[in-house]
N, C-alpha and C positions, 0 to 999 in steps of 0.2 A: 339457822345461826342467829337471827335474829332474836328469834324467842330466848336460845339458849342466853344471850348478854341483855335480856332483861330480866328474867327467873337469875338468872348471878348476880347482876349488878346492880337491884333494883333501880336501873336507869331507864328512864320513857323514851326513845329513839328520836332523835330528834335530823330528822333526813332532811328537812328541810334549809337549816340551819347549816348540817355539817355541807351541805352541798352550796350553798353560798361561799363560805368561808376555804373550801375547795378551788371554786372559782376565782377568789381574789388570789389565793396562792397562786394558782394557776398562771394567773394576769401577772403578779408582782415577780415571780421568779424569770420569766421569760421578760419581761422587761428591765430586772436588774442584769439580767445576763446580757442581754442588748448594751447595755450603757457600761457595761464592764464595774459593777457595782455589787457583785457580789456579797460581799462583806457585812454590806445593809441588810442582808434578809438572811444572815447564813442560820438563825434560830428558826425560819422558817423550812429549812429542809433535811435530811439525814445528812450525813457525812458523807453516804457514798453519792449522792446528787452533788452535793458542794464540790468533792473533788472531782467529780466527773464536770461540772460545769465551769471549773479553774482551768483542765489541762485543755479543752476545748477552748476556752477563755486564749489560753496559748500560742493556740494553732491560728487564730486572726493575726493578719500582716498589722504589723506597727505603723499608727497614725493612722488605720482605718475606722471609720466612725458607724456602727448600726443604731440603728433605730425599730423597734419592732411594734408595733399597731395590732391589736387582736378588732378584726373589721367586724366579725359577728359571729354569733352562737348558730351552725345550723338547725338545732334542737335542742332542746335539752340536756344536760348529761345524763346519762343512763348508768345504774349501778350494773355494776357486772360479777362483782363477790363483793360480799361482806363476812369478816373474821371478826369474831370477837379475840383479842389479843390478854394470854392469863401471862403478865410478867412476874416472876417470882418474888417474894416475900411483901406483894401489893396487893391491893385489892382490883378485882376486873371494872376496871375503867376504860379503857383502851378497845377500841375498835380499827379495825384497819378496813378500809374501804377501797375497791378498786372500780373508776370512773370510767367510761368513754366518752370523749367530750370530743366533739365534731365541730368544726368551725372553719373560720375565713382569718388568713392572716395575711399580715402584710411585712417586707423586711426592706430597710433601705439602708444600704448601703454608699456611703461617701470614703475614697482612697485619699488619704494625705497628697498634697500639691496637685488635685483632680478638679477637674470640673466636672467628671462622667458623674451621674450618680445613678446606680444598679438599684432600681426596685422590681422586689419579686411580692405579688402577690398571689395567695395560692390556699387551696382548702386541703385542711391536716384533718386526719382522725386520731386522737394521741387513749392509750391504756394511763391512766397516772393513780397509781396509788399514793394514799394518804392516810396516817396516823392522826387519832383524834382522841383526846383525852375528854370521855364524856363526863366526866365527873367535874370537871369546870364549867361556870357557866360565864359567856360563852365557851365553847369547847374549845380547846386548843387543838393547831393543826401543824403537823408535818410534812408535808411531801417526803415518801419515802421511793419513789423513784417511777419509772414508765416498765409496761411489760408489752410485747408486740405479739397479736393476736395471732394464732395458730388453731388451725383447723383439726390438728392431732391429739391437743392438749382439750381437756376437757376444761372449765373455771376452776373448780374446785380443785382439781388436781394442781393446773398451774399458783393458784394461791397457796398450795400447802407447799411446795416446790419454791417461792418466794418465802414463803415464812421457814422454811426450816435452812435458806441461806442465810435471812439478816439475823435470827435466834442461833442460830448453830456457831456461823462463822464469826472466828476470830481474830 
């Protein structure tokens, strides 16, 4: 896949770069959703991540306060699929990349008129895919949503099975 979106795009890969820029996403969206901030990064994610992280947004009791802390990277993130993404009547710029990023998080919790305050701290393994427009330099990124690992599903298959929902459905 790799080869195929640079013989296309004549674009150089730039993995290291898009996987940074992955990580701040990463960081910025779980912390505007903490602080119930959405709205500030809603160009950083798909639609279907925004609405999914509004009606959750919902579901926290009124006057509760989080705070979310990313404590540390257990390794690196590791790519898991890479798609080159051919959107019609464009030119191939567009890569989608599906990450696992393993880490330490921390989430605190304060209830309106409380003095409890609930901290969990705890190690996540998260799938997060991301849309990256390589023909900008820097590249621009989207979070296009999480996929949770399955032992049945092969990569490539679950990747065509994610791209033929966000391309198909409408």
């Amino acid at each position: 896949m790799v080869a195929q979106f640079r013989l296309k795009s004549k674009i150089k890969p730039r993995f290291v770069e898009w996987k940074n820029l992955a990580l701040e996403n990463y960081v910025a969206v779980n912390k505007a959703f903490a602080a119930n901030q959405l709205a500030s990064i809603q160009d950083s994610m798909s639609i279907w991540v925004y609405e999914a992280l509004q009606q959750r947004v919902k579901s926290v009791p009124a006057g509760t306060r989080l705070e979310w802390k990313l404590v540390k990277f257990h390794s690196v993130p590791r790519i898991m699929a890479i798609q080159p993404m051919m959107l019609p009547d464009s030119p191939l710029t567009h890569v989608q990349i599906i990450y696992r990023i393993e880490s330490r998080q921390k989430l605190v919790k304060v209830a309106r008129g409380s003095d409890k305050v609930d901290t969990v701290e705890r190690d996540v393994v998260d799938y997060v895919g991301y849309v990256f427009d390589a023909g900008k330099t820097p590249a621009s990124v989207v979070m296009s949503g999480t996929v949770f690992e399955s032992k049945f599903i092969s990569t490539g298959s679950l990747l065509s099975f994610i791209m033929d929902t966000l391309v198909y459905q409408e």
